[in-house]
Structure formats: C-alpha cells, structure tokens
N, C-alpha and C positions, 0 to 999 in steps of 0.2 A: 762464806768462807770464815775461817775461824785462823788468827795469828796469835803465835805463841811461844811467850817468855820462859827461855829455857832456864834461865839463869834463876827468876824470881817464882817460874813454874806456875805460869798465872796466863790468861789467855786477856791482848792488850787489844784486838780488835776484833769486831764480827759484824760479819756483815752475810744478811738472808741473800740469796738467788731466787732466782725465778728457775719455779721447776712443775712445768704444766704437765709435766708424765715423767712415770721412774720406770724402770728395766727391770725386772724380774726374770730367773733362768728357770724353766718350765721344769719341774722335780719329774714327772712321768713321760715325756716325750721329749724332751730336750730342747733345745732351741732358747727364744730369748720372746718373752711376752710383755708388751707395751702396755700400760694404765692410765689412763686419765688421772692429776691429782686431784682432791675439791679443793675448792676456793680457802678454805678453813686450813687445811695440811701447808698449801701454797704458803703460807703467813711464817709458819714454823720453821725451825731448825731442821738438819735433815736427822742429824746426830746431835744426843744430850749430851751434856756438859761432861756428865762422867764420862763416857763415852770419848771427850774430847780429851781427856784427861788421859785416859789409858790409850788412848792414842799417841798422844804427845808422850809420853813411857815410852810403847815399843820403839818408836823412833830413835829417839833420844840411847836407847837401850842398842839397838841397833848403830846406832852412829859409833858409840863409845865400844862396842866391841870391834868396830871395824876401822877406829882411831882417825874419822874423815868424814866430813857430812855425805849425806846420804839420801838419794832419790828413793823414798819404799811408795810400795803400790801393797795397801790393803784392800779387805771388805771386812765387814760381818755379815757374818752366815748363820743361819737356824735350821733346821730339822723341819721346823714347824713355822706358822703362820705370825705365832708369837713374838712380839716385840722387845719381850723382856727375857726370851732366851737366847740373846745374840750371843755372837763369840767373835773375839777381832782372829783375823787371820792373817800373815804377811805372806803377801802375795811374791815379791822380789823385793830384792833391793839392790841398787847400784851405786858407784859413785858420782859424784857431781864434778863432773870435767869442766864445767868452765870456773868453779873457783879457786884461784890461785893465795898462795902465800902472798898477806904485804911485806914490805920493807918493813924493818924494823921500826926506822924514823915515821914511818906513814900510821903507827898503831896508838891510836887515842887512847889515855887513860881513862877507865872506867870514871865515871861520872863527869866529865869534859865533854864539852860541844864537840861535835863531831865535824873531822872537815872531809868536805866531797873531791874525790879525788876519781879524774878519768883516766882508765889504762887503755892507751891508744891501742895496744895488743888487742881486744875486743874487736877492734876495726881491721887489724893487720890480719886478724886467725878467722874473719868474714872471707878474704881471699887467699890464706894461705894456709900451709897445714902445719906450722908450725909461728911462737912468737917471733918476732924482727932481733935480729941480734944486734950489735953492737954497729958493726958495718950496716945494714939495713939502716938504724937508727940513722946514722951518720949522713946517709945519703939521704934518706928523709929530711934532714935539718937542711942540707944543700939547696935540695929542692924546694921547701917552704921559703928559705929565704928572701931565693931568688922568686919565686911566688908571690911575694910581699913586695919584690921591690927593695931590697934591703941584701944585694950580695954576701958573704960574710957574716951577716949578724947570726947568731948559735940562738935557738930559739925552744932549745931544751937545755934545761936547768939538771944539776945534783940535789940542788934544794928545794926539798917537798914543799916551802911555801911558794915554789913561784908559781906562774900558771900552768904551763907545759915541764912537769916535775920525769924525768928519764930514771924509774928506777933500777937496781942490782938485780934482782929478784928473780926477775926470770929468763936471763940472759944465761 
C-alpha cells in the first residue's frame, strides 16, 4: 500500500503485500481468470510510482470537485497485454460518512504536535443511527458517574484539553 501527502504531494509510506495471484477479466469469454504471481513479481510494487502519482491526481481531483473527501474505486485498464498502455479509469466514487467536522478548538496548527482526540460518537453511531445529543450526552455522564462510584461528579469537559473533551460540532 502506498500513503500519500496531499499537501506536500509526495508519497510518506509504502509498504509491498503479499500477492500469490492477481484477477484478470477474460477479454473473449468473460468471467474473471486467476494467475499464479512468480516469486520475482511477489517482491514488487503492484503500481509505479507514476502511476501512484496520477493516482493521487484523480483523487485529490475528485475530492476538490466534490468539496469532501472521498471513497474512489479505480483500475487500469489496457486493450492489450501491455504494461505500458495502462489507462487509470474511475470507477465511483462516494462520500466518506464517517468523517465528521472538528471543533474549531480541536484543529492543530499546521506544524504542531498533534493531539489525539476520541469521539465517543464513533461508539454511540456503532448502536445508533444517529450522534448522542446533548440529552443522550447528559444521561451518559449520569450514568458513568454513578459507574465510577462518584454520584454527581460531570466527567465530560468543554475543554478539549481534558480527557473526556464534549464537543459542539455535531450536536
């Protein structure tokens, strides 16, 4: 897999897979035909760099026309057997529903240590179909308290530095 800086447009990790056979779609009868890789292919990249490049383009290209990051599903594709006539294709693309807006307060300035922040929403929208609102929140706190042991004690904060930080955002 190959991870990539949009910002500086430079590719910051990579890392080979194991790939003991690739999928090919039959051009004269249809269907989907399995291959053994060799030993030698196994070692390599599956896609060149260029290739990782004009990748990271249509994406990024895609994102910025649809003003939201973005799930795409490509390929490339040839006519022929040829390696060096690929073409990228976009397959779809959708939007990415689990990322939400942070808080304003929560948004690191570029070049600052970053800090890790959990949005217990992640856990609340595992059983519900929407975020906890304010009431949800509330009763939540009620009940951790007494959880703890600690009747009364309010164990969500307004301030992003504490541990259990309650933000605006998506209430």
């Amino acid at each position: 897999h190959f991870v990539w800086d949009k910002l500086e447009k430079q590719i910051v990790e990579k890392k080979v897979g194991s790939k003991r056979q690739e999928k090919r779609l039959r051009k004269s009868s249809g269907g989907v035909e399995v291959k053994s890789v060799d030993e030698e292919r196994q070692k390599g990249d599956s896609i060149s760099l260029d290739q990782v490049e004009e990748l990271a383009g249509l994406v990024c290209l895609v994102e910025s026309t649809c003003q939201m990051p973005m799930d795409v599903e490509w390929a490339y594709t040839s006519d022929n057997d040829e390696k060096s006539s690929l073409t990228l294709k976009l397959l779809q693309a959708r939007p990415i529903t689990t990322v939400h807006r942070l808080d304003d307060c929560m948004i690191t300035e570029q070049g600052k240590p970053r800090v890790l922040y959990y949005d217990f929403n992640i856990a609340s929208e595992a059983t519900t179909t929407s975020p906890f609102t304010y009431m949800d929140l509330k009763l939540y706190c009620r009940m951790t308290s007494l959880f703890f042991g600690a009747p009364g004690v309010n164990f969500y904060s307004s301030d992003p530095r504490m541990i259990t930080f309650n933000g605006s955002t998506r209430q």
